[in-house]
N, C-alpha and C positions, 0 to 999 in steps of 0.2 A: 504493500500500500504506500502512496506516494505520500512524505508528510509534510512535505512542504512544495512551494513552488519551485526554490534554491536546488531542491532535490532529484525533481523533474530536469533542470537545466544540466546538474551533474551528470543527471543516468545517461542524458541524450550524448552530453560532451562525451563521457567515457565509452560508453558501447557503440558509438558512430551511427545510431539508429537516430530518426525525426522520433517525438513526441509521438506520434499518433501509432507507431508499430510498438512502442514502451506501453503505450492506453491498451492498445489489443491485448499485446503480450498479459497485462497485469488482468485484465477482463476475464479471458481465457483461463486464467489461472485461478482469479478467485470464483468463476462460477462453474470451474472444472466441466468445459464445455469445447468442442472445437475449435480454433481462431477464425473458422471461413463461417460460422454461424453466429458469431458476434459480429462482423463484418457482414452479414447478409444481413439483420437487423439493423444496425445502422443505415444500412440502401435504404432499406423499408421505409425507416422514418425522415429518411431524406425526402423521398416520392411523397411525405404525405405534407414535409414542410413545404415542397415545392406546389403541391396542387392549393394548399392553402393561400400560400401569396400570391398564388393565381386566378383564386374565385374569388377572392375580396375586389377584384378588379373589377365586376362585375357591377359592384353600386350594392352590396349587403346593406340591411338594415339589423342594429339590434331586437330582440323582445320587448326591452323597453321601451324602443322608439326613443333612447337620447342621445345614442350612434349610429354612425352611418353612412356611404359614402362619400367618405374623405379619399378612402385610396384611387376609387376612378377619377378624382377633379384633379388629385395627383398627376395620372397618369397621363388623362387628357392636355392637364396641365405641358407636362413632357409632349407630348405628343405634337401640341400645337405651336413648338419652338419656340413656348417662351421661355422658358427655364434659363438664368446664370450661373448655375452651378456645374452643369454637366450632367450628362446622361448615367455616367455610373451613380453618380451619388442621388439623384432625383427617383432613378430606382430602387434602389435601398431604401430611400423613406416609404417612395410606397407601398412595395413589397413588404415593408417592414409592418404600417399603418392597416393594409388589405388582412397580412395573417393573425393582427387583433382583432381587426372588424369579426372576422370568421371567430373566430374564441366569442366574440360577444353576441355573437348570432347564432351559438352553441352549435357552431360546424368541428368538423375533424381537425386538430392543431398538436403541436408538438411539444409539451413545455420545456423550454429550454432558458434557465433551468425552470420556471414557473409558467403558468397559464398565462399569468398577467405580464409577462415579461417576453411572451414567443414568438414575437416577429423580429426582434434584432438580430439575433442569428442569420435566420436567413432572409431575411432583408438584406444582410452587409455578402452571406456567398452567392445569393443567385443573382444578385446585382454584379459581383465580384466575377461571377464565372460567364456570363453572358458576356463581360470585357473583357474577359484573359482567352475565353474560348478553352476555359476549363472542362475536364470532363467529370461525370459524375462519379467518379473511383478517385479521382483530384478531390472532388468536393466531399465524401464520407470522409477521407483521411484528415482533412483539416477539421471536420466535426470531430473524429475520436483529441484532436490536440485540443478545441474547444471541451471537451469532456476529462479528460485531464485535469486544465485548469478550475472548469466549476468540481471538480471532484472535492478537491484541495479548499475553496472556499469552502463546501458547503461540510468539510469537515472540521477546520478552523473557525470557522466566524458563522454564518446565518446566510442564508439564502430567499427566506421568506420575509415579506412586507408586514407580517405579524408580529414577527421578531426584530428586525432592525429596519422597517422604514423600505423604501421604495429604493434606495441604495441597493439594499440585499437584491433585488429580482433586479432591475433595469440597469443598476451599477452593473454586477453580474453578469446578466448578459453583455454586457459593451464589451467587458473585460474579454469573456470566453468568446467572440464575433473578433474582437478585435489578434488576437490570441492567432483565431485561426486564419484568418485573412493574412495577416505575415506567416505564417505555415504555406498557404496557400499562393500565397507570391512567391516561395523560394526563398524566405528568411531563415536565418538563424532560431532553433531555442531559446538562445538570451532575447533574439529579440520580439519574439514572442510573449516569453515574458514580461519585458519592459514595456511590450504593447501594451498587455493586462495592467499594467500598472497604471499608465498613464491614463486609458479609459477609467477604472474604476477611482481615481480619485478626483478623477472630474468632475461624478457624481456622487462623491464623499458629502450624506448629511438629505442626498432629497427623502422626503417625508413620503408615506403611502395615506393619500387622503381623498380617497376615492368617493365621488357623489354615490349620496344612496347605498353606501358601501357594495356598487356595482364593481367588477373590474370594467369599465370605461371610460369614462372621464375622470382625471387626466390620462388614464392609462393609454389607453390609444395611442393618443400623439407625443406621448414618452417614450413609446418603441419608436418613434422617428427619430425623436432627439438621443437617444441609445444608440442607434445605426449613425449615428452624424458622429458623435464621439467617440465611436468604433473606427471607425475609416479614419477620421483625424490621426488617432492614436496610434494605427497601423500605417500612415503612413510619415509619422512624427519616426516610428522606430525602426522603420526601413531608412529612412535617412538617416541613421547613424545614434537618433537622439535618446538619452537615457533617461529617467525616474531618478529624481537624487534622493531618494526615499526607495528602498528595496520591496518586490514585490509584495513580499511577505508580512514585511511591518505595514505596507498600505491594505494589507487585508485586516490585519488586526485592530489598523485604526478605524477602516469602516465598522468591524465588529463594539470596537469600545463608541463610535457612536452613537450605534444603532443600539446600544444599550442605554444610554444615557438619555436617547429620543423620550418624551413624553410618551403615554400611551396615546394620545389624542391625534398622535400623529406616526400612529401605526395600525394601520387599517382598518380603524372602529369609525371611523367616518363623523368622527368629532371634532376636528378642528383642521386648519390649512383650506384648502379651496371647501372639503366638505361642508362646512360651519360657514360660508357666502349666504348671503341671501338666497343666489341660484343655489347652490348646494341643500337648501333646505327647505327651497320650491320644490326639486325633483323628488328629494327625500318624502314631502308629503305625498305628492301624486304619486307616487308609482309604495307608496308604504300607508297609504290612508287606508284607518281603520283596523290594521293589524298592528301585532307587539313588536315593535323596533327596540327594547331594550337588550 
């Protein structure tokens, strides 16, 4: 079991293997299973991330009716050349936005590592491999390096927005997208890791304050802004740029805190945007009449 990030960089330097054949190897081992049947589940949930960022395209509505398409005005957005940013990164948001819409419209998605957190990933690879003209055996191996690093978080510090805050899930994901996107370019290890770094402390401290204690607003357009500091961070640590803060201690600072966060601003939908005016208009409509305690 990998117990640290630092660890992970060791195993890759020493045995000359990428991160993502050290995840299989360690998979393989602890669920005393084939390695081509941890790698053919991986595909699996590859196919089902990929079909998700692809029906939110569509124009999804949540059950609630308080999300909804965002990802086609995205796309159309792209579509209609207005975009400043680039076609990689305009996709990534809305591949990112499209496979929350799906979670909130209680479609097929993939938590990576959380529900409310599942379009960064792959938002940042299939935007990522549409540009590199990645293949999809390219793209499982940079998830098992993405799986790796959340392994390590969610055994050191918290992953869930109940326990530390909207850091844990959305920090998280940027980290492990970002992680695997330098895997995925042909990076380094280290600099894999210094990707994780630089994304999750970017998002060091955001709160989970979810209206209506739905996962939707903010959540949705937090997986865009997740995919945005993913890609920054991947491509801050392919250029050379390092975390003057080691992976490790920027994981323990999100854990310390995500500990020290109020409860009201850990997914009780008590305070931050939830406690707005709007946050307590939707809260009555879609909660009138039954026990919200």
């Amino acid at each position: 079991m990998f117990k640290s990030i630092q660890d992970i960089v060791d195993r890759a330097n020493d045995s000359g293997l990428p991160i993502s054949a050290l995840m299989i190897q360690q998979e393989a081992a602890t669920q005393e299973r084939p390695a081509q049947e941890i790698i053919d589940e991986m595909a699996a949930s590859w196919q089902v991330m990929k079909a998700a960022a692809k029906r939110g395209l569509q124009g999804l509505r949540s059950h609630s009716g308080m999300t909804g398409g965002d990802a086609k005005r995205l796309m159309d957005y792209l579509d209609a050349g207005q975009g400043l940013t680039g076609t990689t990164f305009l996709r990534a948001l809305a591949y990112a936005v499209s496979s929350n819409e799906v979670n909130a419209a209680m479609g097929l998605i993939c938590a990576t590592p959380t529900a409310g957190s599942c379009g960064v990933l792959p938002g940042v690879l299939l935007s990522a491999q549409e540009q590199l003209g990645a293949s999809d055996e390219e793209v499982v191996n940079a998830l098992f390096c993405a799986g790796a690093m959340g392994l390590v978080i969610a055994n050191n510090a918290v992953i869930s927005g109940a326990a530390g805050g909207c850091q844990a899930e959305v920090g998280t994901a940027s980290g492990m997208a970002a992680a695997a996107l330098v895997a995925l370019m042909g990076g380094q290890p280290e600099q894999s890791a210094q990707a994780l770094a630089m994304a999750l402390k970017n998002l060091l401290g955001l709160v989970c304050d979810p209206l209506a204690g739905l996962v939707e607003v903010p959540c949705i357009k937090r997986n865009a802004g997740g995919a945005a500091v993913a890609l920054a961070a991947a491509e801050m640590a392919m250029a050379g740029i390092q975390s003057q803060v080691p992976p490790d201690e920027v994981i323990q600072a999100m854990y310390q805190v995500g500990l020290a966060m109020p409860l009201a601003l850990r997914e009780t939908a008590q305070g931050g945007l939830a406690a707005t005016p709007t946050g307590a208009h939707w809260k009555q409509l879609l909660w009138q009449g039954q026990e919200t305690d």
